[in-house]
DRENMARKE-849317 format. One record per residue (C-alpha): residue number from 1; z negated, y, x negated. Coordinates in pm, 1 decimal. Layout:
   pos         up      north       east
   NUM          Z          Y          X
...
//
This chain:
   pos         up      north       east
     1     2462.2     4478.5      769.0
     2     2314.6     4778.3      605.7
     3     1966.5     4974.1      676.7
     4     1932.8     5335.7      671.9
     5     1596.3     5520.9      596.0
     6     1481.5     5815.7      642.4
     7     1184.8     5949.3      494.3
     8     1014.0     6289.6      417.6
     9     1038.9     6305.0       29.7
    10     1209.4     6492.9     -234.3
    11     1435.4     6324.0     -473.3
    12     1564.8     6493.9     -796.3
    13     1954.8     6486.0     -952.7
    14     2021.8     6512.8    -1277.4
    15     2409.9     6615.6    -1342.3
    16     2515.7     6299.5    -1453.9
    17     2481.8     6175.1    -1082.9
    18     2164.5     5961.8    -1134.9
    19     1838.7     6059.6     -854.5
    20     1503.8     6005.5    -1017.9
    21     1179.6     6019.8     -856.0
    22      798.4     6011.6     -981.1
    23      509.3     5777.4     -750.1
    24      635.9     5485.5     -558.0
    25      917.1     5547.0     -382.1
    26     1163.3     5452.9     -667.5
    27     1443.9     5130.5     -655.1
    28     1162.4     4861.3     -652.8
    29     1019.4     5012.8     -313.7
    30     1403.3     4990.7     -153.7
    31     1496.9     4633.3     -320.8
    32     1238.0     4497.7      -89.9
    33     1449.1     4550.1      233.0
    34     1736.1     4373.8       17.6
    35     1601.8     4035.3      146.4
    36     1718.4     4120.8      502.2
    37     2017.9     4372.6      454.4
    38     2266.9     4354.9      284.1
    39     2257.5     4743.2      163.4
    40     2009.5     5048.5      129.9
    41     2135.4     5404.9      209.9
    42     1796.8     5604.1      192.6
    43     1856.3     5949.5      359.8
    44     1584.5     6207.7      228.0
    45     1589.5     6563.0       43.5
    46     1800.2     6601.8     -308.6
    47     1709.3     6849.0     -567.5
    48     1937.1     6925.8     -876.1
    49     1764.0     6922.1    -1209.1
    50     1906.2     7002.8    -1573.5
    51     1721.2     6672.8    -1656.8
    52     1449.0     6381.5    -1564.8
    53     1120.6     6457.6    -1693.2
    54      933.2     6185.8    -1903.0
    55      729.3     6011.3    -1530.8
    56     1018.8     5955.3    -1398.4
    57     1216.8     5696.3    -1309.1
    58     1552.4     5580.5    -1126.1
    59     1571.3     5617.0     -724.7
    60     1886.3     5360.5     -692.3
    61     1978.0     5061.0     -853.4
    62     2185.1     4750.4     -683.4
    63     2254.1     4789.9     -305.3
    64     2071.5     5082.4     -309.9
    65     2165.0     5411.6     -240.2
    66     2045.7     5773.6     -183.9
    67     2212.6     5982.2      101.0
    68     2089.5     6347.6      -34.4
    69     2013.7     6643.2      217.3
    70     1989.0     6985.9      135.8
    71     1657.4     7067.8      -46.9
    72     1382.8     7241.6      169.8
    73      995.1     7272.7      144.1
    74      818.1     7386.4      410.5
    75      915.4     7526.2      789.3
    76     1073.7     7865.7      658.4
    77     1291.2     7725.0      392.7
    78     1374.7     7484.3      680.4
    79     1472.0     7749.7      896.6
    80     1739.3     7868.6      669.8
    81     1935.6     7553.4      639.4
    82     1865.1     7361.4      952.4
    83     2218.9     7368.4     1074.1
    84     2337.7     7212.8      743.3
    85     2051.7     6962.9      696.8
    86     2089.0     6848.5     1070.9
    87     2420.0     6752.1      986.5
    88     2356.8     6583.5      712.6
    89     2145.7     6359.5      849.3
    90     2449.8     6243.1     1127.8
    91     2662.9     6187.5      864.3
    92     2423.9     5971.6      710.6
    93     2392.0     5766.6      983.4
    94     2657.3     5521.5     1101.0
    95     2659.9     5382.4     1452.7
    96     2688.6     4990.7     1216.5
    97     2361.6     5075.4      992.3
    98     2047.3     4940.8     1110.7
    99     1787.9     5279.1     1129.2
   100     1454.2     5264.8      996.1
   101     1260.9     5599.3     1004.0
   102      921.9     5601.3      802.5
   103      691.7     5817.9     1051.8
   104      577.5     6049.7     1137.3
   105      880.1     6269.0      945.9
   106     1045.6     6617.8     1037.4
   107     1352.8     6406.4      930.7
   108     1294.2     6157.1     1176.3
   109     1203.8     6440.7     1454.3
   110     1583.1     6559.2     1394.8
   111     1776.2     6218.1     1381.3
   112     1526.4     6046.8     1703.5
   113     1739.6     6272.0     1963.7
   114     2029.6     6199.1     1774.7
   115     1985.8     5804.4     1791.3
   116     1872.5     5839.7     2160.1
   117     2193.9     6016.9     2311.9
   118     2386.6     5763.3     2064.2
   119     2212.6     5469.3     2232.1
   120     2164.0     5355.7     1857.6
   121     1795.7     5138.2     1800.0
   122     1594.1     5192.0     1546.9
   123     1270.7     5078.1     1391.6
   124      981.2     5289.1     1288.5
   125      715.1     5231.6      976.7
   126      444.4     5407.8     1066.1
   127      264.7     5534.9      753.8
   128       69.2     5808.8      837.6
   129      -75.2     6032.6     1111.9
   130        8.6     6353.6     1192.7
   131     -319.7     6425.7     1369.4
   132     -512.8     6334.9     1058.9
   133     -215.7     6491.8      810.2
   134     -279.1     6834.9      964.7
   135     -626.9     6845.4     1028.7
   136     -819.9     7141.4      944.3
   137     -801.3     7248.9      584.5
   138     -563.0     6922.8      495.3
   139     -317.5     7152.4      477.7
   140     -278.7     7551.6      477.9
   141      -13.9     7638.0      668.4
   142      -21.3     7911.1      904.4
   143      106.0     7671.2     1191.4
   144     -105.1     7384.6     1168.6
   145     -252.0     7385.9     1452.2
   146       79.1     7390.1     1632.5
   147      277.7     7114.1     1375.6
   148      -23.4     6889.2     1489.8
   149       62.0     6919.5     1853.7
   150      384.1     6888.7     1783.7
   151      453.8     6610.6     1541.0
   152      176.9     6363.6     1710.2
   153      390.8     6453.9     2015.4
   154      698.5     6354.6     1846.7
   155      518.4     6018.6     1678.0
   156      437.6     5825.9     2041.0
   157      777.2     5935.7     2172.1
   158      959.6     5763.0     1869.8
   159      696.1     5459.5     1893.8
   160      749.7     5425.6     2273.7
   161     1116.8     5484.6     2229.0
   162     1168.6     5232.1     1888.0
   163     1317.2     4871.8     1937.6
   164     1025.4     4738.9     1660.9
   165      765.8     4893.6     1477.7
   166      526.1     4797.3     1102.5
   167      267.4     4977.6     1089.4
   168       32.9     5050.7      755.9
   169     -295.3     4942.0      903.8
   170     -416.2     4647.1     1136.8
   171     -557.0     4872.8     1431.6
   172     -608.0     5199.0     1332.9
   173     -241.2     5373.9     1369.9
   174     -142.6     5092.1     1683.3
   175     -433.3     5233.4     1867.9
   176     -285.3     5589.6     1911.0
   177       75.6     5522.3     1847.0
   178      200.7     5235.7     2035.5
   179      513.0     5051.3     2053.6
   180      571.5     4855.5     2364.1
   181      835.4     4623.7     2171.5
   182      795.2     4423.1     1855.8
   183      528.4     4547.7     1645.8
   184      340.5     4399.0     1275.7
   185       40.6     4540.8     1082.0
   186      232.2     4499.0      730.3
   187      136.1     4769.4      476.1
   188      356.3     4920.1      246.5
   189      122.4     4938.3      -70.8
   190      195.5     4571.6     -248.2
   191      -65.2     4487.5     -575.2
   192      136.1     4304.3     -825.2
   193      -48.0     4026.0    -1037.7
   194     -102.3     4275.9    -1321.6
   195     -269.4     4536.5    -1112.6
   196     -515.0     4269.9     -966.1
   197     -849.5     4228.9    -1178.7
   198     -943.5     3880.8    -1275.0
   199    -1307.1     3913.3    -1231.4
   200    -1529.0     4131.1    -1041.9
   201    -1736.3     4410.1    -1272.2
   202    -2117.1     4388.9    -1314.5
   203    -2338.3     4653.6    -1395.1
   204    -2693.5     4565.6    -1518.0
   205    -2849.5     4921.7    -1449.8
   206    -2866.8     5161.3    -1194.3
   207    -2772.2     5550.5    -1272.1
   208    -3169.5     5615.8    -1339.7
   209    -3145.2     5489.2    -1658.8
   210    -2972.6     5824.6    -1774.7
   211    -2647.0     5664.9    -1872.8
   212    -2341.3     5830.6    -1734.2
   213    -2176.6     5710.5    -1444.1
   214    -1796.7     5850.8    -1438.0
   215    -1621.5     5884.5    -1111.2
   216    -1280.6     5878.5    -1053.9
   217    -1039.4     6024.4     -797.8
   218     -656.8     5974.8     -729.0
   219     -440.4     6195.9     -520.1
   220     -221.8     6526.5     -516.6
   221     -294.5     6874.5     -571.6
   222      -70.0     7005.1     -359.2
   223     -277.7     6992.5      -70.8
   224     -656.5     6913.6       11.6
   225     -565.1     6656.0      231.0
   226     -724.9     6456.8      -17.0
   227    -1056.5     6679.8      -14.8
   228    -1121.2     6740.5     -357.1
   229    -1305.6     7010.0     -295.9
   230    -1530.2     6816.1      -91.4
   231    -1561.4     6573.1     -442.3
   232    -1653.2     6841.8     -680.3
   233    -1898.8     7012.1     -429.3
   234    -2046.8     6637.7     -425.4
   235    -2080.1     6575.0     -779.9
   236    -2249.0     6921.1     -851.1
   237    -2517.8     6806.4     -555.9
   238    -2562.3     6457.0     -782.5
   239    -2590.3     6635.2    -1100.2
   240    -2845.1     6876.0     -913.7
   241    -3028.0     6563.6     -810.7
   242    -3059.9     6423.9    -1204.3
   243    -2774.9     6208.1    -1208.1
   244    -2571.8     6172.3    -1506.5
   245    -2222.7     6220.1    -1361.2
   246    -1888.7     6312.4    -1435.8
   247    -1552.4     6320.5    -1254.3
   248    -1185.8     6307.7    -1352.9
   249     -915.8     6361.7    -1127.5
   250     -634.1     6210.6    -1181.0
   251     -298.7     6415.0    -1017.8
   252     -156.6     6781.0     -988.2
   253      -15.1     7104.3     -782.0
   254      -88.5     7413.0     -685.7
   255     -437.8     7382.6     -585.2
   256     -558.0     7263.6     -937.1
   257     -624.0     7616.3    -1074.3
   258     -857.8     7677.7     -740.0
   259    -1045.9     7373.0     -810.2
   260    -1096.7     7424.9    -1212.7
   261    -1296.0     7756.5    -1066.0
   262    -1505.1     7589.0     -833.9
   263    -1616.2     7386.1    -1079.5
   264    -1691.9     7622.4    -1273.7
   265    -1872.7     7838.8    -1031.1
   266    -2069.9     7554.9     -915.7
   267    -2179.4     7479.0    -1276.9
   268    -2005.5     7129.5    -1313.6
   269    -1680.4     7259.6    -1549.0
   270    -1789.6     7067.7    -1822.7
   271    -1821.2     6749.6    -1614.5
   272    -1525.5     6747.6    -1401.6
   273    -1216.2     6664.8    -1611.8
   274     -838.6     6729.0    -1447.5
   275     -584.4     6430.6    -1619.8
   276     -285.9     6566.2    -1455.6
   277      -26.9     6324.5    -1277.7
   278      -57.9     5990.5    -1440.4
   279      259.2     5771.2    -1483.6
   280      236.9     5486.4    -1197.8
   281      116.2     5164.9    -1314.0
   282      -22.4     5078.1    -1628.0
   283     -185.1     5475.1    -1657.8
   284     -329.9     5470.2    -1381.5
   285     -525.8     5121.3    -1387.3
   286     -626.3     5221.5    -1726.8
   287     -824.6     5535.5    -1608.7
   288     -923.0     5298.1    -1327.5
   289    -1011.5     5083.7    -1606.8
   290    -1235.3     5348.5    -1808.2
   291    -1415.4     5448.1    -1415.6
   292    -1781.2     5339.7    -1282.2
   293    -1683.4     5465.2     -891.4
   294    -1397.1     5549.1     -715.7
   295    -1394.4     5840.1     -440.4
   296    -1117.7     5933.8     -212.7
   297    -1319.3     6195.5       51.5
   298     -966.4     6241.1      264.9
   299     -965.5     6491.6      513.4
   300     -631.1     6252.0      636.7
   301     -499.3     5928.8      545.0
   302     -267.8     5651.5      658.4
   303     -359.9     5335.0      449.2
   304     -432.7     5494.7      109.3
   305     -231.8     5359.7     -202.1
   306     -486.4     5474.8     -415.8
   307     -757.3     5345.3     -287.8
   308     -619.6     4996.5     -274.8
   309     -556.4     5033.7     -651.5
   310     -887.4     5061.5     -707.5
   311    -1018.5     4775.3     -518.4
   312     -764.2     4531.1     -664.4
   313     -929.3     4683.4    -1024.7
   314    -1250.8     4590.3     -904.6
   315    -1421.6     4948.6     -827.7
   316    -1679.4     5033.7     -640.4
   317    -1524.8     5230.3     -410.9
   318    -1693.9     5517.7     -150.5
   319    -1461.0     5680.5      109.7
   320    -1421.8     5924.5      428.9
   321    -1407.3     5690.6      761.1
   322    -1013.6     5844.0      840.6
   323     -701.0     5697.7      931.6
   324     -696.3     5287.1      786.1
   325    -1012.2     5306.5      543.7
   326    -1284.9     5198.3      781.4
   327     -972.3     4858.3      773.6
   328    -1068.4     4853.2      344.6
   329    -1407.9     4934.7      303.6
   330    -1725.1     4818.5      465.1
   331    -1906.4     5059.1      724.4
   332    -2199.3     5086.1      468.5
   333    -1932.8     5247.9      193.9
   334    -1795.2     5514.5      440.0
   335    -1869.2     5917.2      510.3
   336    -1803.7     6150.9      759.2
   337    -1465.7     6382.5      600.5
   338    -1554.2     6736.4      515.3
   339    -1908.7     6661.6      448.7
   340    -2010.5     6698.3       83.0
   341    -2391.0     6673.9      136.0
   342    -2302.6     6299.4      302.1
   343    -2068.2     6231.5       -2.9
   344    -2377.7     6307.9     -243.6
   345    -2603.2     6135.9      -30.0
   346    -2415.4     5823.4      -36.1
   347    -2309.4     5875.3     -413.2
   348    -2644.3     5875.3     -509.2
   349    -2760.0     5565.9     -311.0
   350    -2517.4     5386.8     -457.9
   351    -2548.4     5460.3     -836.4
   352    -2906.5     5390.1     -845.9
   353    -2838.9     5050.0     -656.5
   354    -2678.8     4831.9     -963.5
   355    -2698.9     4523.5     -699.9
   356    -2534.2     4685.4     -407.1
   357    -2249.1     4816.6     -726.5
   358    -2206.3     4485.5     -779.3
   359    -2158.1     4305.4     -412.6
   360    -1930.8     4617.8     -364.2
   361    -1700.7     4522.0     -659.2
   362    -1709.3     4158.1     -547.9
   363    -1602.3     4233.0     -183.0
   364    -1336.6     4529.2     -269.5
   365    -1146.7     4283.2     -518.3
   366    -1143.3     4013.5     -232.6
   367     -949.5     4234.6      -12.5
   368     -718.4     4373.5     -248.5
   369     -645.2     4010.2     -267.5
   370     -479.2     4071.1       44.6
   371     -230.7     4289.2      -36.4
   372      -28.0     4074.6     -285.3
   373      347.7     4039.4     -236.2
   374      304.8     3666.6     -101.1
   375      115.1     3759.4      154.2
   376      306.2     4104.8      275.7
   377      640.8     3964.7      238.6
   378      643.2     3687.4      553.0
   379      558.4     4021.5      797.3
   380      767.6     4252.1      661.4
   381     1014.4     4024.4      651.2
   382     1004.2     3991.5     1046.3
   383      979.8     4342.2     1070.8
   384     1307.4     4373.3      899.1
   385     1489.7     4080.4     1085.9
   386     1377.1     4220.1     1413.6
   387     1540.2     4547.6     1337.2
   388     1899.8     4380.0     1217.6
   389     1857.9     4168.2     1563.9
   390     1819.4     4443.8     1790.3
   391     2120.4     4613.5     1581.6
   392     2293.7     4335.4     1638.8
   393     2225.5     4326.2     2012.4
   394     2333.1     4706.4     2041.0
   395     2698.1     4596.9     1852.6
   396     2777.4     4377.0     2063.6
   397     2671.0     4525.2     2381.6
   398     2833.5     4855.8     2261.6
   399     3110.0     4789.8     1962.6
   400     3144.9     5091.6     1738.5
   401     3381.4     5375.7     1843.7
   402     3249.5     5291.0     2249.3
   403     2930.7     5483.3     2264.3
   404     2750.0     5481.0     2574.9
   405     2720.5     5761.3     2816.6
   406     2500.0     6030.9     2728.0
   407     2269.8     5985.6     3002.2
   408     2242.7     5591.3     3023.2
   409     2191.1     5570.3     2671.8
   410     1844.6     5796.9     2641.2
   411     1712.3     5586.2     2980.5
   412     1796.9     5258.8     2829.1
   413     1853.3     5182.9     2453.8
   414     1997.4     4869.4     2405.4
   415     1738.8     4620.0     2290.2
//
């Protein structure tokens, strides 16, 4: 049997046929689901390209394949090919595949109706939340307000609706989005041995002594959901307090010219350096490597890769209490979002505390720990063979070609 996903991302092809993509969602992220199916078809936005740039790297490999839709960003482009990229997405779909939709997705909010007059199950991975994702100033577009309504809306009628459900944190997105069927806290960020530190750091001083302390950030410029801002206000408010700071954000978009001149006006442009988007892997851990504190002030988050990353290096690590983190971090190492003075606050605490650096390092590498193939693969595995069960169960109930009636089939999905 094969799965079909469906995610909100954008894929690039180059004319030689191949899709590439940058971050994590190339082949190794679809191989996993290999142990269960027997094929991948992953249904998500195309975009032709003259050529791959140097970050990238190959979308599909063995058993897995990428359905492309029509290429769209935002609600207005959207508007102008809906017809087309509705379509797309039913062709995708076969009434033999298994259907996985990572959530909460305008994908999925187009194919869930779909699946529901088809009688067709599906499972959900619930990796973010839309209440958090469109938050005030996470993102800037002119209907935020009413895509927040809307998509958390859409998120408990696919959960209540879905024949099993993973979720990315152990509480957190359950809580709000429940699924009264199968469900498993299984997250979808997976530490190789590489990536995990051996030993914990140690620092024998605290930031008094003069010596710079360099923070570190990880995330995309594209939108604040991130709160960069909220970072860069912080560090001035440390280096106005006599620390010896500086920061270095690591990733890009259209928001990184903005936040060059805040620095700037705030005094901090020489201490706040922009890396660009680093290559996953071996980049990234190096500038995780070559970092004192690690500082991911989200305005929204579902169980952050990034901050994971860091732990598993051994970083200190100080965060905004949204979406999984309070799950990561203790309660001690948390801040209220949107609240720079409370970021410097706690900043400063910390680096003058070389002790409370050190238990911090100690305890964030210990629960990276957890988050090491061995230990994600026995859940997600379940997850998986849950979803070919109750795909099984709707074949044989309904054999392909014999769909139920329209009516009987959004009451009572067959699982």
């Amino acid at each position: 049997m094969n799965v079909v996903i469906t995610l909100d991302h954008h894929y690039f092809r180059t004319p030689d046929g191949t899709v590439w993509t940058h971050g994590v969602h190339a082949y190794p992220l679809w191989k996993r689901y290999l142990s269960v199916f027997d094929g991948v078809k992953v249904v998500a936005r195309v975009r032709d390209v003259a050529q791959p740039q140097a970050n990238w790297s190959a979308a599909v490999g063995t058993g897995v394949a990428i359905s492309g839709l029509p290429d769209y960003r935002g609600p207005w482009q959207y508007l102008t090919k809906s017809v087309s990229v509705r379509e797309a997405i039913r062709k995708a779909v076969d009434p033999r595949d298994a259907v996985i939709m990572r959530v909460s997705s305008h994908i999925a909010g187009c194919l869930e109706p779909f699946l529901a007059r088809r009688g067709q199950p599906y499972g959900v991975e619930v990796i973010n939340d839309p209440f958090d994702l469109f938050a005030p100033k996470a993102l800037d577009y002119r209907l935020r307000p009413l895509f927040r309504w809307e998509f958390r809306r859409q998120l408990r009628r696919q959960c209540e609706r879905a024949g099993a459900a993973a979720y990315v944190t152990d509480r957190a997105l359950q809580s709000r989005y429940p699924c009264p069927r199968f469900t498993a806290g299984v997250s979808d960020v997976e530490i190789p041995p590489e990536a995990l530190r051996a030993e914990p750091r140690f620092f024998p001083r605290g930031n008094d002594s003069g010596l710079e302390f360099r923070l570190i950030t990880v995330g995309t410029l594209e939108q604040m959901c991130k709160a960069p801002d909220v970072l860069i206000q912080a560090t001035a408010q440390c280096a106005s307090a006599g620390l010896n700071v500086t920061l270095r954000v690591a990733g890009d978009g259209k928001h990184r010219n903005e936040l060059e001149r805040l620095a700037a006006r705030l005094g901090i442009a020489g201490r706040v350096h922009f890396l660009g988007e680093l290559p996953a892997g071996a980049s990234v851990r190096d500038a995780l490597d070559s970092s004192d504190v690690f500082v991911l002030p989200s305005r929204s988050e579902g169980l952050p890769r990034a901050l994971v990353e860091a732990m598993a290096r051994s970083l200190p690590c100080v965060a905004s209490a949204v979406g999984g983190i309070p799950e990561l971090l203790a309660a001690e190492d948390l801040v209220p979002p949107a609240d720079p003075p409370s970021l410097a606050r706690k900043l400063i605490e910390v680096l003058r505390d070389p002790n409370r650096l050190n238990s911090m390092s100690v305890r964030n590498r210990r629960r990276a720990a957890d988050f090491q193939e061995d230990r994600l693969a026995t859940r997600r595995n379940e997850f998986f063979r849950e979803v070919r069960r109750i795909t099984n169960r709707y074949l044989t109930a309904s054999p392909c070609g014999q769909r139920p009636r329209r009516a009987d089939a959004a009451r009572s999905p067959l699982w």
